[in-house]
MIKOLSE-750734 format. One record per residue (C-alpha): residue in three letters; x, y, z. Coordinates in Angstrom, 1 decimal. Layout:
BEGIN
ALA, X, Y, Z
...
//
This chain:
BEGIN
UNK, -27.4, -36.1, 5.6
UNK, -28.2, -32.4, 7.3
UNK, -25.4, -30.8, 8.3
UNK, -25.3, -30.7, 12.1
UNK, -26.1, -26.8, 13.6
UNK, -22.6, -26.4, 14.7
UNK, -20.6, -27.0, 12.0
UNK, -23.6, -24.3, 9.9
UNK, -22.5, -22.1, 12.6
UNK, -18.8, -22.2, 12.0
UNK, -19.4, -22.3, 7.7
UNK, -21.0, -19.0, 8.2
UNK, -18.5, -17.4, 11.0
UNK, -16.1, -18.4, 7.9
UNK, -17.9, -16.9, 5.2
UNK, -18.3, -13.5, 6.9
UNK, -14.9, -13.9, 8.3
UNK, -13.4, -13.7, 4.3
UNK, -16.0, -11.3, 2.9
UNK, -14.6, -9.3, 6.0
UNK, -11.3, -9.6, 4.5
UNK, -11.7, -9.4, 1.0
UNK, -13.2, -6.5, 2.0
UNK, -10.6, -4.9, 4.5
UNK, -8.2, -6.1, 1.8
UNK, -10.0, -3.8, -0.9
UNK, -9.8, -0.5, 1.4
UNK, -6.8, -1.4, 2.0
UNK, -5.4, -0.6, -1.8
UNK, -3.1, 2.7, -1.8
UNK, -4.2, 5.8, -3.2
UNK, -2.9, 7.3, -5.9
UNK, -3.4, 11.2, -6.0
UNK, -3.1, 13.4, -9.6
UNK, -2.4, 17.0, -9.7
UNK, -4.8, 18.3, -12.6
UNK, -2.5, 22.1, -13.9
UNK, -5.9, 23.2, -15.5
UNK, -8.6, 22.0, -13.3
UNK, -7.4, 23.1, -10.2
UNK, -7.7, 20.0, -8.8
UNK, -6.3, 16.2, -7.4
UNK, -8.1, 13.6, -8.6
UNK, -7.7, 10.8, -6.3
UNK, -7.3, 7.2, -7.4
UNK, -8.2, 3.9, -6.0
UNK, -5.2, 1.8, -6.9
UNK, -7.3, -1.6, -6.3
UNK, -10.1, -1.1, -8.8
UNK, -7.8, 2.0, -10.7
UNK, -11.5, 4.4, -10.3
UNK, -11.3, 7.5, -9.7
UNK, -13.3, 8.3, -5.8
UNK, -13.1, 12.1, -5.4
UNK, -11.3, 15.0, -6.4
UNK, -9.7, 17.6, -4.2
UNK, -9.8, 21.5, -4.4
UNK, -5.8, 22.3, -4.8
UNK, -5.5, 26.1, -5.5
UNK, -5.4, 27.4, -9.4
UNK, -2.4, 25.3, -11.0
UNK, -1.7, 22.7, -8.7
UNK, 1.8, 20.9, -10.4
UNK, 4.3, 19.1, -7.6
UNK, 2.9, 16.4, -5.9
UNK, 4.1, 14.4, -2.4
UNK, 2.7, 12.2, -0.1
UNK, 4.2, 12.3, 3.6
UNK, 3.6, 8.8, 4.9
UNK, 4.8, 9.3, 8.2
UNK, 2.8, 12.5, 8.8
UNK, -0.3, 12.0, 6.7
UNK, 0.1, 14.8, 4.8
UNK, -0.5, 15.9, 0.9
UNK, 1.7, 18.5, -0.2
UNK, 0.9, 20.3, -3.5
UNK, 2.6, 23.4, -5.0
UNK, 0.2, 26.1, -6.5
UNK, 2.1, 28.0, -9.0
UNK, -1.1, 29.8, -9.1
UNK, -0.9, 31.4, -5.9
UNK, 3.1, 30.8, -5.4
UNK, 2.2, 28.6, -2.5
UNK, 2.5, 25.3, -0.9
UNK, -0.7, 23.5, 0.1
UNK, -1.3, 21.1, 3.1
UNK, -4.6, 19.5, 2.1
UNK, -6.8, 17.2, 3.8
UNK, -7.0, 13.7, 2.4
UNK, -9.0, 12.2, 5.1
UNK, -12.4, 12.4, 2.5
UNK, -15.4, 14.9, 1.8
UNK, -14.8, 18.1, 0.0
UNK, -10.8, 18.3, 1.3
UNK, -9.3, 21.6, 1.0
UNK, -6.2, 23.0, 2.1
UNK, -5.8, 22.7, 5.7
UNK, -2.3, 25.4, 5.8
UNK, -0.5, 27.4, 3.2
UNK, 3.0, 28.5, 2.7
UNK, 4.0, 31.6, 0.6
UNK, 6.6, 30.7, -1.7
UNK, 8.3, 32.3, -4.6
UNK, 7.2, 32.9, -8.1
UNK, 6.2, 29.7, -10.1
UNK, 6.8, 27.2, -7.6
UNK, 7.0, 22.7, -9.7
UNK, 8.2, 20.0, -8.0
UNK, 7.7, 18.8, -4.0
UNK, 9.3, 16.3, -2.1
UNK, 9.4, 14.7, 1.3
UNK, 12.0, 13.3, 3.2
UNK, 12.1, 9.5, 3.8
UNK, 12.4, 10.4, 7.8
UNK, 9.5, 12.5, 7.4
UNK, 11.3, 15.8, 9.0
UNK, 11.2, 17.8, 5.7
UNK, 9.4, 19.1, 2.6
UNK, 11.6, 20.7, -0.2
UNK, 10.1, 22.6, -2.4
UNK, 11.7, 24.0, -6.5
UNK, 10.9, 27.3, -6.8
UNK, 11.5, 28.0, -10.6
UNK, 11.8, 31.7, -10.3
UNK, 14.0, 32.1, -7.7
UNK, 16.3, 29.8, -8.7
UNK, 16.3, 28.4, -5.4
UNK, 14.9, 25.2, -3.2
UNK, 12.1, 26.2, 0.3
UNK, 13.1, 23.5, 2.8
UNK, 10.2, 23.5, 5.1
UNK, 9.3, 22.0, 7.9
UNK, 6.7, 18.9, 7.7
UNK, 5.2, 18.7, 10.5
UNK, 4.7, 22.3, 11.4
UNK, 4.4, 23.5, 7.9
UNK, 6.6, 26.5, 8.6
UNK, 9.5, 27.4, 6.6
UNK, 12.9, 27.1, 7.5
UNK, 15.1, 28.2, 4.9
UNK, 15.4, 29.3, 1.4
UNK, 18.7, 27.8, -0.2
UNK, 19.7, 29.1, -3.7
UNK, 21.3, 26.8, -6.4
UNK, 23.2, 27.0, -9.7
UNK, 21.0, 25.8, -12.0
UNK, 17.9, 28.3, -13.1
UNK, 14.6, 27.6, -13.2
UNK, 14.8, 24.0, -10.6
UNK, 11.8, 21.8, -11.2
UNK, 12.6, 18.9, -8.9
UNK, 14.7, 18.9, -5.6
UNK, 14.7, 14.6, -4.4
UNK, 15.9, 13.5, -1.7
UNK, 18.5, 11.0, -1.1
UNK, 16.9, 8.0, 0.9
UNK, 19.0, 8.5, 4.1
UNK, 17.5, 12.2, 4.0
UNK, 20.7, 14.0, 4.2
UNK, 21.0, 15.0, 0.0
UNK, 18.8, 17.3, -2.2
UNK, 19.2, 16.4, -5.8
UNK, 18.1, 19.2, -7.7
UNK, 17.3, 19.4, -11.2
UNK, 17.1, 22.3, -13.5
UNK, 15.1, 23.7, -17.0
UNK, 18.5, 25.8, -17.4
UNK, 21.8, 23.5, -16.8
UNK, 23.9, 21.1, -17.2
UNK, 24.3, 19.5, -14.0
UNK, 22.4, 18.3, -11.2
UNK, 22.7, 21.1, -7.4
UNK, 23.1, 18.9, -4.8
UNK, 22.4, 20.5, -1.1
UNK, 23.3, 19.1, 1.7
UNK, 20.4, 19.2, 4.1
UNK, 21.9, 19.3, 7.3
UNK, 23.9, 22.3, 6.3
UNK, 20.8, 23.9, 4.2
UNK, 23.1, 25.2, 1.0
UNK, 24.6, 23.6, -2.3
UNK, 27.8, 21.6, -1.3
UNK, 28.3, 20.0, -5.2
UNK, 26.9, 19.2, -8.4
UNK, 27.1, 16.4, -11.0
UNK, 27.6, 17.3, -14.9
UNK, 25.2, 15.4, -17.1
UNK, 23.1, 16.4, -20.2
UNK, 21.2, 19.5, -20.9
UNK, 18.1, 20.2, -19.0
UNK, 18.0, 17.6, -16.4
UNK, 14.1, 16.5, -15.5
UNK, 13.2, 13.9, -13.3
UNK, 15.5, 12.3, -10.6
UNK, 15.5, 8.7, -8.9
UNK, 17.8, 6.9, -6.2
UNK, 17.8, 3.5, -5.7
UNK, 16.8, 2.0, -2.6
UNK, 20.0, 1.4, -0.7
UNK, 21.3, 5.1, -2.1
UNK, 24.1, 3.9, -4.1
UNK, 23.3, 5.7, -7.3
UNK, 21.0, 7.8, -8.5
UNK, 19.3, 8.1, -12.5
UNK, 18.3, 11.5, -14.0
UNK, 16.3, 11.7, -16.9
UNK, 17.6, 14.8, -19.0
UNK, 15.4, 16.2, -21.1
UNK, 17.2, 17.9, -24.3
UNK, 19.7, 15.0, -24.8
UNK, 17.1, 12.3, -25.0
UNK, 19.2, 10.0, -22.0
UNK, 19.6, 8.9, -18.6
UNK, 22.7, 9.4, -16.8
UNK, 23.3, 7.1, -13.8
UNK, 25.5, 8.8, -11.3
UNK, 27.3, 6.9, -8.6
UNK, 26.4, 8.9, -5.0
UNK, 29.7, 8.2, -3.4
UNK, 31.9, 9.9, -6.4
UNK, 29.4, 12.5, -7.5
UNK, 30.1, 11.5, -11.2
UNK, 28.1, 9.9, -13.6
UNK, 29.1, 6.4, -14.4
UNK, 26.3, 5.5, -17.5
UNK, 24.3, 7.4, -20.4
UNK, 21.4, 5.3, -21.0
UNK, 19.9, 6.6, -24.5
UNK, 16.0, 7.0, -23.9
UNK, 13.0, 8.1, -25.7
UNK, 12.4, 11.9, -27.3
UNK, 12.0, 14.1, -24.5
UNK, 13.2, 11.7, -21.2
UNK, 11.2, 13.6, -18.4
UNK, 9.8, 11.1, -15.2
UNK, 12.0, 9.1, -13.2
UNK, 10.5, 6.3, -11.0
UNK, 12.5, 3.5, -9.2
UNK, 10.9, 0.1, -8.7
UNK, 11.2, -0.6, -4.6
UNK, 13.5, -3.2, -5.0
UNK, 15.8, -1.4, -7.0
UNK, 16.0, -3.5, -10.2
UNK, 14.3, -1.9, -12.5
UNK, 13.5, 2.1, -13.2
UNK, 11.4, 4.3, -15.4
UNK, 12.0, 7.1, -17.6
UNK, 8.7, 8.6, -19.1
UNK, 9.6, 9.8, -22.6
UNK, 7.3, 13.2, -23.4
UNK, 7.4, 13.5, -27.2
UNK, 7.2, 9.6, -28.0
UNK, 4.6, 9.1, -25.7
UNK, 6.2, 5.8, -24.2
UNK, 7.9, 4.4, -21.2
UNK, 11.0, 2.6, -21.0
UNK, 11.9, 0.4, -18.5
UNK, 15.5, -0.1, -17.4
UNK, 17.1, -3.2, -15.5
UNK, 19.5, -1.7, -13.2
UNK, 21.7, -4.7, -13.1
UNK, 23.1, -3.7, -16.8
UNK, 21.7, -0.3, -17.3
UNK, 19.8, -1.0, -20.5
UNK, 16.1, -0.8, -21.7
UNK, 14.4, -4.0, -21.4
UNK, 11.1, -3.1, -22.7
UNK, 8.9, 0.3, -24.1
UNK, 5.3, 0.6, -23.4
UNK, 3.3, 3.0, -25.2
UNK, 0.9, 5.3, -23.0
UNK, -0.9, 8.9, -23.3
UNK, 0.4, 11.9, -25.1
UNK, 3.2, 14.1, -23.2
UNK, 3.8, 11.4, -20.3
UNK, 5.2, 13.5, -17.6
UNK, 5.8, 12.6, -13.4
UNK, 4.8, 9.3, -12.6
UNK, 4.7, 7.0, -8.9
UNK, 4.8, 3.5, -8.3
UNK, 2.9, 1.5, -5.5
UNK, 5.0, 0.3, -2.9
UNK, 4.4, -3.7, -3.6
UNK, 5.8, -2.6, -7.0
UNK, 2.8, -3.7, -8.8
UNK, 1.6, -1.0, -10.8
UNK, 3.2, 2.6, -11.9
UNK, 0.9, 5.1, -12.6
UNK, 2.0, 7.9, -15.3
UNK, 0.6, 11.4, -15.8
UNK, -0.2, 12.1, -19.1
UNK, -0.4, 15.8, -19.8
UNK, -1.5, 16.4, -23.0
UNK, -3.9, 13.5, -22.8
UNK, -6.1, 14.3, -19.7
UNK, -5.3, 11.0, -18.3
UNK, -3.1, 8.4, -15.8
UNK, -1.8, 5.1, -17.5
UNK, -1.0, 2.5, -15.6
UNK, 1.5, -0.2, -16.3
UNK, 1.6, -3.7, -15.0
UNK, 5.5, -3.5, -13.8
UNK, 5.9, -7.8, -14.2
UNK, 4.7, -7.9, -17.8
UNK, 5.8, -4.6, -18.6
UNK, 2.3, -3.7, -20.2
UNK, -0.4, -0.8, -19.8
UNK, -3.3, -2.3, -18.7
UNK, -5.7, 0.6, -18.4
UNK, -5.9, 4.5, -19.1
UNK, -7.9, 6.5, -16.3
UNK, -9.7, 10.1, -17.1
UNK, -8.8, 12.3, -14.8
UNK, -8.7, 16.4, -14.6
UNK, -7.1, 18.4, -17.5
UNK, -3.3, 18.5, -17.8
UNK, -2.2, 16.4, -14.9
UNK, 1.4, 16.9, -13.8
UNK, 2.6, 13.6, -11.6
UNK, 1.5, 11.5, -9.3
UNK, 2.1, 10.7, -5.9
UNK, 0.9, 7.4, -3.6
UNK, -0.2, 6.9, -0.2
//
């Protein structure tokens, strides 16, 4: 029996209607984007199909990485030019679309959650640039304890810095609204990468020389846990729901995974060579990890706690940040 015209009709409005979607669905994915130290470059990922689409022009040793989602922006330090880049991410060549003098050997970038700042280590000067994000303008220079600061996080109510050091034994905390150090928080030798839960209750800090993680409760400024990692405990990322985080270990090449509800490692998963900054994508799906001495980005299937792919990307990339 045919199949009267307007029923076709209506099959075929529903066909396009889901290759529509699959397809808006596919655009949809987030973007991952990978400073490359060497290259001079960002290579920028498509989370969906984990292919890299372009690669952006990002000074002459492009290292800290962050992704403003309320502006739109990519920040990128140059420690190349001792500057911070805006760049254009909306496609084509990209390039740097303003600039910000900064002191010598500028690492790690960060943006507030409420999208007001961008705080910038500057290794040199012992000190953290808070600038302004939307302008791009600077609006204060704050100094800290610990020498040569890699990463300065903030807190997710955007009122802390956490700020990490090569040179100390504790972590600089600033308080924003104030723009100078107010604290700090002993924990091992050469704190690295820093992560706060989602609801800002504690905050893990991989420390590099003592192979650990300290978990510090916010509201006493102590650290409550030492969770013993891998050789070389470097990247911090926290799963969005707050259960689980990861600590990239840079000798072992591996990453642990920790359940928050106990503070121990539930599972390792081996990746690259010299795993340094690493991201996760905001479902919670995937986390992507910068392997330095490897040339690539693995990324890990967070539910089965499993790499499921290695992508090339430029040489010596440093983190990763998501849109």
């Amino acid at each position: 029996m045919k199949t009267p015209y307007c029923l076709r009709a209506a099959y075929i409005v529903c066909a396009a209607y889901a290759v529509t979607t699959l397809s808006s669905s596919a655009i949809a994915a987030p973007l991952a984007y990978v400073p490359n130290e060497k290259s001079g470059s960002v290579s920028v990922l498509d989370t969906g199909t984990d292919t890299v689409v372009r690669s952006l022009p990002a000074g002459k040793r492009p290292r800290g990485i962050a992704y403003d989602t309320v502006g739109n922006r990519l920040f990128v330090t140059d420690a190349g030019s001792n500057a911070l880049l805006m760049l254009d991410t909306s496609g084509g060549a990209g390039g740097a679309t303003r600039t910000l003098a900064l002191g010598s050997s500028p690492e790690g970038v960060s943006v507030s959650p409420d999208g007001r700042y961008a705080a910038v280590a500057v290794e040199e000067g012992n000190s953290v640039t808070l600038v302004d994000a939307r302008t791009g303008l600077r609006l204060a220079d704050i100094p800290v304890q610990g020498k040569n600061p890699e990463h300065a996080v903030f807190s997710p109510d955007s009122r802390w810095l956490y700020v990490s050091a090569e040179e100390a034994e504790q972590v600089d905390v600033i308080d924003v609204a104030q723009r100078r150090q107010t604290g700090a928080v002993a924990v091992g030798l050469r704190p690295r990468g820093i992560g706060f839960l989602p609801d800002g209750s504690r905050a893990y800090i991989a420390c590099e020389l003592v192979n650990a993680v300290y978990v510090v409760d916010t509201a006493s400024g102590a650290a409550i846990a030492k969770i013993p990692a891998g050789r070389n405990a470097n990247g911090i990322a926290v799963h969005p729901g707050g259960a689980k985080v990861y600590v990239s270990n840079g000798i072992d090449g591996s990453v642990m995974q920790i359940d928050t509800a106990t503070n121990q490692v539930s599972a390792t998963i081996a990746v690259g060579k010299r795993p340094w900054n690493m991201a996760i994508t905001p479902d919670g799906s995937k986390l992507y990890v910068a392997n330095g001495r490897s040339n690539s980005v693995s990324v890990i299937d967070t539910a089965a706690a499993r790499k499921t792919t290695d992508i090339a990307v430029g040489e010596l990339p440093w983190g990763v940040a998501i849109r």
